[in-house]
Backbone as CSV, one residue per row, in Angstrom:
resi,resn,N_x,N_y,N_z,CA_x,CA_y,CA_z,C_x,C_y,C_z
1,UNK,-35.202,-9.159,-8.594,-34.236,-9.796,-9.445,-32.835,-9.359,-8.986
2,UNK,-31.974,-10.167,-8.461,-30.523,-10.133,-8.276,-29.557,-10.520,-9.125
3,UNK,-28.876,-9.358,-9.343,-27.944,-8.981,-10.579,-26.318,-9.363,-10.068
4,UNK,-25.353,-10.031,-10.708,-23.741,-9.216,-9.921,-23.435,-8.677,-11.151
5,UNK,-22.414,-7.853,-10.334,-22.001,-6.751,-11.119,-20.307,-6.820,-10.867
6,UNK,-19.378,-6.882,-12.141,-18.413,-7.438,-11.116,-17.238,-5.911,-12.085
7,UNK,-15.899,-5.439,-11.207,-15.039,-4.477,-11.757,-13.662,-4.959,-11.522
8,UNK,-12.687,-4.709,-12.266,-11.492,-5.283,-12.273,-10.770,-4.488,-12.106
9,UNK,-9.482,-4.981,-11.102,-8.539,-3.697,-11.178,-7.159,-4.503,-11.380
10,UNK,-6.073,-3.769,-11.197,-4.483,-4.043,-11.261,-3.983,-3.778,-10.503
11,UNK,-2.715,-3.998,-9.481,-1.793,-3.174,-8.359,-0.488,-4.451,-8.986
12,UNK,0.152,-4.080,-8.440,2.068,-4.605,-8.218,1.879,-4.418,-6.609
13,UNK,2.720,-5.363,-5.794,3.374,-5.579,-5.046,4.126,-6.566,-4.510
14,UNK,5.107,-6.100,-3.564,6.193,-6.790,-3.465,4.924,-7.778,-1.610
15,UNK,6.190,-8.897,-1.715,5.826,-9.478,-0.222,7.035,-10.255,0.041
16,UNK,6.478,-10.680,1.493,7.521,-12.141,1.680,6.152,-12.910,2.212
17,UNK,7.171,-14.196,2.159,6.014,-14.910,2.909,6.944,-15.819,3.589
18,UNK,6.442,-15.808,5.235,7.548,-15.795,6.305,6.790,-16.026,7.799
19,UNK,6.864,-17.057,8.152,6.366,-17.293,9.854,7.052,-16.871,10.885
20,UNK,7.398,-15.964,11.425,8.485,-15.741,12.587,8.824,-16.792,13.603
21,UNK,7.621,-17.927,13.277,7.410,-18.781,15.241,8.203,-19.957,14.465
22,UNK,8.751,-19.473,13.093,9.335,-20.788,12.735,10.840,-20.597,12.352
23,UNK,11.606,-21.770,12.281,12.962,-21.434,11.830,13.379,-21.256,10.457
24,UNK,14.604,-21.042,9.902,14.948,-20.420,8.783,14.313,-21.748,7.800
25,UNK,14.596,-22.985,8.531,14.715,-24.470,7.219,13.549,-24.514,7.085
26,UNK,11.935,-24.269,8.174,11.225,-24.213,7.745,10.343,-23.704,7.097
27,UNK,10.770,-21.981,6.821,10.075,-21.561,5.997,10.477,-21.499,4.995
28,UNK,11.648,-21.785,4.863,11.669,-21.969,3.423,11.531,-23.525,2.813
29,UNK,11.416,-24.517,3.334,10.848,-25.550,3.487,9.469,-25.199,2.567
30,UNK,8.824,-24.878,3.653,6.968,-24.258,3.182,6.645,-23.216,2.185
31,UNK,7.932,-21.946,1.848,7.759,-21.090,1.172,8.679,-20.786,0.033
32,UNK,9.608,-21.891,-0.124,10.588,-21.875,-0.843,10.840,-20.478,-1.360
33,UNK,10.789,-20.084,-2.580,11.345,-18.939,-3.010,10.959,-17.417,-2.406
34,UNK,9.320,-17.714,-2.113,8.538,-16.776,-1.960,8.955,-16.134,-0.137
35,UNK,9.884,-17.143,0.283,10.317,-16.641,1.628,11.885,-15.763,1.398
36,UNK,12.029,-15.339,0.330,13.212,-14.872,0.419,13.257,-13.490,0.947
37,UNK,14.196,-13.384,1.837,14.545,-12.109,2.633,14.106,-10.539,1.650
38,UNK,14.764,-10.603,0.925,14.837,-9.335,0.124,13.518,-9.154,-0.725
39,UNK,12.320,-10.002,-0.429,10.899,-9.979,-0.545,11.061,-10.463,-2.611
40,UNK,9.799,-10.349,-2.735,9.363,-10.498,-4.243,8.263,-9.990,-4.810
41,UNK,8.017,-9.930,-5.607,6.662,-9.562,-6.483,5.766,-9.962,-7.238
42,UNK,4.309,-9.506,-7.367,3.456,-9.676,-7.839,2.699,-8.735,-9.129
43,UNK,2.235,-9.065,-10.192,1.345,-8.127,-10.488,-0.076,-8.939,-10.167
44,UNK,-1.012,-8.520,-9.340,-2.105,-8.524,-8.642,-3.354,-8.662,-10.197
45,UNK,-4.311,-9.025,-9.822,-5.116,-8.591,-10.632,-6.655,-8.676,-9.282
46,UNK,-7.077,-7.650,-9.375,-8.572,-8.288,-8.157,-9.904,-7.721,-8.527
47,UNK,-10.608,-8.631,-8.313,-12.093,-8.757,-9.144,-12.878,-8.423,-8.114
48,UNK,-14.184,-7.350,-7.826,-14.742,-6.707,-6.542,-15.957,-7.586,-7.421
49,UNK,-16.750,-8.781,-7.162,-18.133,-8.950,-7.401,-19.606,-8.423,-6.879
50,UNK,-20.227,-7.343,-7.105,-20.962,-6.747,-5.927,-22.640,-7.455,-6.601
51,UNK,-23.360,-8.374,-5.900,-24.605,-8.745,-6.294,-25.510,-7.735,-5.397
52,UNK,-26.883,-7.801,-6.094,-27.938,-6.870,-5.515,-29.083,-7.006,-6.560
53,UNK,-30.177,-6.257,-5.829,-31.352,-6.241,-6.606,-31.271,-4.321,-7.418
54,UNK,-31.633,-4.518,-8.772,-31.318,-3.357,-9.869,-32.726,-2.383,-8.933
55,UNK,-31.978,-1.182,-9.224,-32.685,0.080,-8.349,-33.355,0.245,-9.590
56,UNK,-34.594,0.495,-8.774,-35.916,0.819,-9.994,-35.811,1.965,-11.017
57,UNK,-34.861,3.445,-9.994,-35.069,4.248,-10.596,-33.415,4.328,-11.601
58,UNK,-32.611,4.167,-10.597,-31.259,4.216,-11.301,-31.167,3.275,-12.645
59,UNK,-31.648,2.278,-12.372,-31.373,0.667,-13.150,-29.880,0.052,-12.746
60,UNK,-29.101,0.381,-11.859,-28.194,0.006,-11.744,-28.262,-1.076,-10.080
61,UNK,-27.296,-1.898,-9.962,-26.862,-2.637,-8.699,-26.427,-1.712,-7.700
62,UNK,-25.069,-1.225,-8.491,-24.385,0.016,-7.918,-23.619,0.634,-8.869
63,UNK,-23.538,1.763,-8.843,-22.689,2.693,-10.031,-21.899,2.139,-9.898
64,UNK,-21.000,1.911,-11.359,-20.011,1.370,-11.244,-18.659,2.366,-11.265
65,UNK,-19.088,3.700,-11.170,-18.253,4.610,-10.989,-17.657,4.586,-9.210
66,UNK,-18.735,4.486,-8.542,-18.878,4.192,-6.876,-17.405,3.012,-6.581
67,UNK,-17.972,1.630,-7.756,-17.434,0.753,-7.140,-15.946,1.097,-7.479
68,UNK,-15.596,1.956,-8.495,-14.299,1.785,-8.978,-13.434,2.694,-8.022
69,UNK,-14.167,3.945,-7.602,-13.652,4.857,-6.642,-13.138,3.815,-5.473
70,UNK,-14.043,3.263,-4.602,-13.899,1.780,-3.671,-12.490,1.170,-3.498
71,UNK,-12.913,0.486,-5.037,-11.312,0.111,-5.353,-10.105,0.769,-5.306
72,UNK,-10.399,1.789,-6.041,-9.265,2.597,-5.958,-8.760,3.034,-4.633
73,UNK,-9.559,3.860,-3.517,-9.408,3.985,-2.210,-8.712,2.802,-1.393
74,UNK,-9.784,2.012,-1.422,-9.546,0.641,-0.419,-7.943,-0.145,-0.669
75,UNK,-8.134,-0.543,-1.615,-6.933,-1.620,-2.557,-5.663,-1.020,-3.303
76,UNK,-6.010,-0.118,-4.005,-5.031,0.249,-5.245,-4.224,1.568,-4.395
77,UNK,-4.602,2.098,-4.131,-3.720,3.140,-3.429,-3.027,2.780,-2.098
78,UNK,-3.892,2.159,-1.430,-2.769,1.529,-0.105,-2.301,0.221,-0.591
79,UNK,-2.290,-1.050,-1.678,-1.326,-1.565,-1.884,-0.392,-1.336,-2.932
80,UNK,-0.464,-0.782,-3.690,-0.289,-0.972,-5.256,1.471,-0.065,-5.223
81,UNK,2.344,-0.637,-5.605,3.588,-0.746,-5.421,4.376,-0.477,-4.191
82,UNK,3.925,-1.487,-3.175,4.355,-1.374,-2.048,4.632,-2.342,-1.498
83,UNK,5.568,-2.697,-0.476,5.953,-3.743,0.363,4.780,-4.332,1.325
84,UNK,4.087,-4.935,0.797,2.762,-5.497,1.683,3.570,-5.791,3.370
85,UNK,4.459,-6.471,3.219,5.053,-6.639,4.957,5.420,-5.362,5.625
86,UNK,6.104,-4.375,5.004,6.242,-3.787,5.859,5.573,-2.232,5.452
87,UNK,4.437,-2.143,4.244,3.871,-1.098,4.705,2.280,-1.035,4.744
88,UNK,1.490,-2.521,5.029,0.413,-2.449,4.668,-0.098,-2.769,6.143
89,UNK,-0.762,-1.834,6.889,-0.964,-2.287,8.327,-1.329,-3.856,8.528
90,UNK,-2.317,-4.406,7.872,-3.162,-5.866,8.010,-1.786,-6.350,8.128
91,UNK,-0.813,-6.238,7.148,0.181,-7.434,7.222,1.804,-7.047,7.845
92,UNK,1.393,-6.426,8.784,3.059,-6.248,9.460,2.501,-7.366,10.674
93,UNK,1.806,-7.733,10.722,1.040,-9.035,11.575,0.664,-10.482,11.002
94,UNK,0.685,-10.248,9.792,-0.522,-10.952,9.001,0.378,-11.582,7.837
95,UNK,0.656,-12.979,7.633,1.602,-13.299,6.707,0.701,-12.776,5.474
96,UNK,1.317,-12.611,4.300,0.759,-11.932,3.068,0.234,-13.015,2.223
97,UNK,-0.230,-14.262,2.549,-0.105,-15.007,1.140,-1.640,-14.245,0.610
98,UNK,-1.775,-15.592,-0.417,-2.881,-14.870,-1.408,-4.687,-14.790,-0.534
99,UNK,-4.478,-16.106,0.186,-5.385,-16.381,0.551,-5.826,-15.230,1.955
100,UNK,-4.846,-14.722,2.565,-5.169,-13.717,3.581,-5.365,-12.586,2.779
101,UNK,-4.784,-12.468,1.960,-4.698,-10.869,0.953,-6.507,-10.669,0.871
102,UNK,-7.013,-11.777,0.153,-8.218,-12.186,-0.757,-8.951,-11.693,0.630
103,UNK,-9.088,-12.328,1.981,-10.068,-11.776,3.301,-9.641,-10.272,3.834
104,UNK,-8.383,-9.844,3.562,-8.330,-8.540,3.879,-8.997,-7.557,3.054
105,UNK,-8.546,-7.530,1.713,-9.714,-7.152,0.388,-11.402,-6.905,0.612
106,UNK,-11.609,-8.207,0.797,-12.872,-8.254,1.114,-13.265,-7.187,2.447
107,UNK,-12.464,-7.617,3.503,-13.343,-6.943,4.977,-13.145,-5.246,4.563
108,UNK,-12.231,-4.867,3.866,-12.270,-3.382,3.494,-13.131,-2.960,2.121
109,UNK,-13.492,-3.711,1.479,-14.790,-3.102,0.862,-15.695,-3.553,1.863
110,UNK,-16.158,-4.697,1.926,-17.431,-4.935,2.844,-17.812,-3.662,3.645
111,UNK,-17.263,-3.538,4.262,-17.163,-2.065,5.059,-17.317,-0.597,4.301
112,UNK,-17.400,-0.976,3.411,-17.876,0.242,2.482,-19.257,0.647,1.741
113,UNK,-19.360,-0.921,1.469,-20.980,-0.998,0.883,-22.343,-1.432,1.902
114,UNK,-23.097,-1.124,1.152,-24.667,-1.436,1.698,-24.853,-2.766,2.141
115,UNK,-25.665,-2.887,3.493,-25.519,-4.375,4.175,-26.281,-5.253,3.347
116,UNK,-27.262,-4.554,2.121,-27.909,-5.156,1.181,-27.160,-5.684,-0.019
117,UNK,-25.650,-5.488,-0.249,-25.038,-5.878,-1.122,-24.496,-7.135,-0.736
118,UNK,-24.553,-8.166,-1.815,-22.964,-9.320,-1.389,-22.209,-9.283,-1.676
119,UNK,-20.777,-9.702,-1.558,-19.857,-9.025,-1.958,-18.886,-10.931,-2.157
120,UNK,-18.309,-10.572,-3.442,-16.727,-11.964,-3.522,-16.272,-11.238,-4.213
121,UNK,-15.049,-11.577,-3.582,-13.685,-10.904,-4.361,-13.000,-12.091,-4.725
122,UNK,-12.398,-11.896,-5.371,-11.289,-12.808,-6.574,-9.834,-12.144,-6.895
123,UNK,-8.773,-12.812,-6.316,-7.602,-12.334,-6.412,-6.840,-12.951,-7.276
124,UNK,-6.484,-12.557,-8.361,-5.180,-13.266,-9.034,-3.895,-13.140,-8.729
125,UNK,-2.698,-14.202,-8.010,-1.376,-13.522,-7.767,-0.838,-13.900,-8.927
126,UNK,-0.932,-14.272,-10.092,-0.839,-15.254,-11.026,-1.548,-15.298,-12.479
127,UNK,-1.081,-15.414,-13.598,-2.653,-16.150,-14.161,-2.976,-17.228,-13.712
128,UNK,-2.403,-18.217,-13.320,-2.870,-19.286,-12.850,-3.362,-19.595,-11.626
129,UNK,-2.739,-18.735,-10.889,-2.869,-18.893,-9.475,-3.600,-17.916,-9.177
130,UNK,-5.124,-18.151,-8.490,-6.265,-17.500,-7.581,-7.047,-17.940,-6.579
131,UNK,-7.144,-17.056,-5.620,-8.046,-17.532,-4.783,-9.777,-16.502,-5.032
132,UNK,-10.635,-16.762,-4.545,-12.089,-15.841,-3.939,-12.112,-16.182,-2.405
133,UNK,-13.231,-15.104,-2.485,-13.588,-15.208,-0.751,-14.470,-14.665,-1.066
134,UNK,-15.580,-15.133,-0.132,-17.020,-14.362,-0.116,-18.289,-13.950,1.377
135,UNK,-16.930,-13.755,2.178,-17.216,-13.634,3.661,-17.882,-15.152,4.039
136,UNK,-17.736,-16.092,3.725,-18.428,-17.179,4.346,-17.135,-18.314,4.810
C-alpha cells in the first residue's frame, strides 16, 4: 500500500528575473516588474510530497522528523532570506523563476531520499501563483 506523505515549509527571498543574451527592452518586455535591477521578493511557501509503501515496523512512509530536517538543510537554510541571483549557486547561472526554483528543489531532496521514494514538490511564489514538479 502506497501512502504520500506531504510537509510544508516557508523561506523569503529576494530574485530578479533577467536573461543576459537579451537586451534591456526585452526583458523587461518578458519580465516586467520582476526584472527590476535592485531585485524583489517573495514569501515562498514549498510543499516536499514524499510517496512510499508504510514500513511494517515503523508504520511510517518516512519520519516526518527526517523529512523536515531535509527541508530545513536542503531549502530553508540555503535560500531563505537571500538573494537567489547572487547567492544561491543553481542560480548565479540559472534564471530564478518559479518554475526552475520548483526543479532545483526537487533535484536537492531527490538526492537525499531513498530511490524507493517519489518525490513532487509544489512551490508557491504567490497564493495564487504555483508551480509542482515531479522529476518527470
Amino acid at each position: 500500500m502506497r501512502v504520500k506523505i506531504s510537509r510544508k515549509e516557508h523561506f523569503n527571498a529576494a530574485h530578479r528575473l533577467h536573461n543576459p543574451a537579451w537586451n534591456d527592452a526585452r526583458n523587461a518586455a518578458v519580465f516586467g516588474k520582476c526584472n527590476s535591477p535592485n531585485f524583489h521578493g517573495h514569501n515562498y511557501e514549498v510543499i516536499a510530497n514524499v510517496t512510499g509503501e508504510i514500513d511494517p515496523d515503523s508504520g511510517f512512509v518516512i519520519d516526518m522528523k527526517v523529512l523536515k530536517q531535509l527541508l530545513k538543510e536542503e531549502i530553508i537554510e540555503p535560500f531563505d532570506h537571500l538573494n537567489l541571483n547572487l547567492d544561491v549557486a543553481e542560480f548565479k547561472t540559472l534564471n530564478p523563476t518559479a518554475e526552475n526554483m520548483v526543479v532545483v528543489i526537487w533535484k536537492r531532496l531527490r538526492n537525499r531520499l531513498s530511490s524507493d521514494l517519489d518525490l513532487s514538490v509544489t512551490l508557491y511564489e504567490t497564493e495564487r501563483n504555483y508551480v509542482e514538479y515531479s522529476g518527470k
